[in-house]
C-alpha positions, 0 to 999 in steps of 0.5 A: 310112906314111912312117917311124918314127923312135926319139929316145930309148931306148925312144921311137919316132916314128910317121908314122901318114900322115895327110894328108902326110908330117910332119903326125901322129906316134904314139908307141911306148914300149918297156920291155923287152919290154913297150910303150905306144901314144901317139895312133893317128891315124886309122882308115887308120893302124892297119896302119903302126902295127903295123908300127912295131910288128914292126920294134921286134921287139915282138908285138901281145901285148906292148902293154899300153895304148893312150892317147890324148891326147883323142879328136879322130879324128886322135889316137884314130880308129883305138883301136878297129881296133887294140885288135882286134890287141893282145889284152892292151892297154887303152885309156886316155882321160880320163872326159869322152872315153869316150862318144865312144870306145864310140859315135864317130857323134857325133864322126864326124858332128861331125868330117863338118860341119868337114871336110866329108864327102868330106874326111873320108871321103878322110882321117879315114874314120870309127871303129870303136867301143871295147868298153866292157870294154877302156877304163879313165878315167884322171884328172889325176896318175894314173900308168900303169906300164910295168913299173918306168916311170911315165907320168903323166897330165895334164889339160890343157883349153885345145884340148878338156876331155878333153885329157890328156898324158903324162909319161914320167919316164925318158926325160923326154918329154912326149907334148902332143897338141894341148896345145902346138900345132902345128910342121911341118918345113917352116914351121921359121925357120932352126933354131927351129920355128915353134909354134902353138895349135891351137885347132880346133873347138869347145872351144878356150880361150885362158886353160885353154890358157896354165895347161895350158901353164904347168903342162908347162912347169914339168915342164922335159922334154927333149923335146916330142913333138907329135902336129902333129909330131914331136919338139922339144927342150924350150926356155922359148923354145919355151914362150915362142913358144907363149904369145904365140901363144895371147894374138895368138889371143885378141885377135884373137877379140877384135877381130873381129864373130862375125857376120863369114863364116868366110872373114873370120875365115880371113882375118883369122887367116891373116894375124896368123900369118904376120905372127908367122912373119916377126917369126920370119924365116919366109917367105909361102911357108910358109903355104901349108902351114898353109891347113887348119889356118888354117880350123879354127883359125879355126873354133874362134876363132869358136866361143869368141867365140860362147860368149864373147858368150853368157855375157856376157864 
């Protein structure tokens, strides 16, 4: 793990070390001697996120809940490991994500067909199943309390359907997982981050994605904490980025033949993104840091232009 860093009183960024450094944060929320996981990231991240752990001065007995954000293995790979060493935590996920959580082979095998299984074993390196006791369904509005500190949950279809957020009202952080995209460091234009969708196989959808994002937007937080990373000062701007994303994304799903290769549907998204990165002012040379997740956004268009096409839309 690279580092962990606190953004605001009680809130704790945590490189989990997944891929490279800046590429996936969990979070740690701390009131008083009582604390919350955000996103686990995959299986190897555990150990760093008990570190983060002791150098906040907390005991692994003081983690009440473990939440994830939905359950692709870069978010909650690692719940079942590190549940084994919160002793009083409880794991909190949408209902649709639970089977996925106490059974991952599913998701596992899925997760080996879109990386590829030396790729996955390399970095994702599988899941230990959830014991079905420890795991409570939360729903959209229902409210976690860290003593006195409400966090709320949020539906948010549009990158999976059992994509929740979490909404802390004290610090007003809005922990988005993949509901408001992706912006690494490095792809940052001058002192704008350069955010985009993350629609990654299978469930991806442009129309739930704008609601969700409109919904969090209405919230007006302070700050954006991604999982794809890091925390961001909230703007309309931001927000605004965002949604055009998503609708350049859609219309171009549109436009291209889903008999075309992947490498087309690659090609053809790698190229409306960086064109938007330079409307932005970026540079070509930041691309070179958004090939992965040029491919399985791609994948992902693909996917819903099929499901698009099967239901006669």
């Amino acid at each position: 793990m690279s580092g962990y860093q606190e953004i605001h009183a009680g809130v704790t960024c945590i490189d989990v070390g997944y891929v490279r450094p800046g590429f996936a944060a969990a979070w740690l929320i701390r009131e008083g001697e009582r604390a919350v996981f955000v996103e686990t990231g995959p299986l190897p991240s555990v150990p760093g996120l008990l570190e983060a752990l002791r150098a906040s001065g907390l005991s692994p007995e003081a983690v009440e809940a473990v939440i994830v954000t939905h359950v692709h293995l870069d978010h909650a790979g690692g719940a079942g490991e590190l549940l084994r060493h919160l002793p009083n935590a409880r794991l909190l996920a949408h209902p649709a994500g639970m089977a996925h959580l106490t059974d991952p082979s599913r998701l596992i095998a899925g997760s080996m067909e879109v990386y590829g299984e030396a790729l996955f074993l390399d970095t994702l390196a599988g899941a230990v199943p959830v014991d079905p006791a420890r795991i409570d369904a939360v729903r959209d509005g229902e409210c976690f309390r860290l003593g006195g500190r409400p966090l709320t949950m949020i539906h948010t279809p549009g990158h999976c359907l059992n994509h929740l957020c979490v909404w802390d009202e004290v610090s007003r952080c809005l922990f988005s997982g993949d509901a408001c995209g992706i912006a690494y460091p490095e792809c940052t234009v001058g002192d704008r981050p350069f955010l985009f969708p993350a629609s990654t196989p299978t469930q991806f959808d442009p129309e739930a994605y704008v609601a969700s994002l409109r919904r969090l937007a209405a919230l007006r937080p302070a700050w954006l904490c991604l999982t794809h990373f890091g925390p961001l000062p909230w703007s309309d701007a931001l927000a605004g980025d965002l949604e055009e994303m998503v609708s350049r994304y859609r219309d171009l799903a549109i436009s291209l033949d889903e008999s075309l290769p992947p490498e087309a549907w690659t090609t053809a998204l790698t190229a409306l993104t960086q064109a938007r990165s330079m409307e932005l002012g970026g540079t070509e040379q930041a691309m070179a840091w958004l090939q992965g997740d040029m491919t399985l956004n791609a994948q992902g268009l693909a996917a819903w232009k099929k499901r698009m096409t099967r239901q006669g839309k």
